[in-house]
N, C-alpha and C positions, 0 to 999 in steps of 0.2 A: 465272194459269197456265191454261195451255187444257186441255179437257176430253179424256180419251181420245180419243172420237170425231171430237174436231178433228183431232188429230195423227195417228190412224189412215188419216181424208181424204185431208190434207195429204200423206201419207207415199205413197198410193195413188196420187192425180194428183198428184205431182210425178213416178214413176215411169213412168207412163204419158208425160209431158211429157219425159222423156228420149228416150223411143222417138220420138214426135213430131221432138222434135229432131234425131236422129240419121234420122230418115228426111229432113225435109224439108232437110238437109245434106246429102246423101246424092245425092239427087232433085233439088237447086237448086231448090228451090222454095219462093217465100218465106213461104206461110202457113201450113204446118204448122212451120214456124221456127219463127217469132213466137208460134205457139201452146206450142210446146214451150217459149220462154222464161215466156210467160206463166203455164203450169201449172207450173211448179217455183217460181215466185218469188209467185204469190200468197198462197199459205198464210200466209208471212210475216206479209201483212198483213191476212187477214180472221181475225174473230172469229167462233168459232159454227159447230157441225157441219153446221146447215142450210145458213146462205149460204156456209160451203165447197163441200157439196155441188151447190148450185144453181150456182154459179161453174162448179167444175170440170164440170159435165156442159154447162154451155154453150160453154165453151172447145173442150171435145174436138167438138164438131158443128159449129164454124165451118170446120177444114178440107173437109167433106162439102159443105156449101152454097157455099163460097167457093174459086175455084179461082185462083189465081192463080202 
């Protein structure tokens, strides 16, 4: 069973990875997409409030460097 602060993460970027989603739909643009698929659906599979955290704050800054 994961620990609060996994699921607290989890709960935090996958919500943030809606909005991603819903903009980069929005925008046609396909890296904040892809990001937004990725922050809702990773939590899933990572263990541990650190490498949630470290995941999601890398996810949320690929759209900023990466424009496509």
């Amino acid at each position: 069973m994961p620990s609060p602060a996994t699921l607290l993460w989890g709960m935090l970027f996958g919500a943030i990875g809606v909005g991603y989603f819903i903009y980069g739909k929005k925008q046609s643009m396909f890296v904040p997409l892809i990001c937004g698929i990725a922050l809702m659906v990773y939590p899933w599979f990572v263990s541990g409030a650190w490498l949630t955290l470290i995941v999601g704050i890398v996810l949320m800054a690929v759209p900023y460097f990466v424009r496509y």
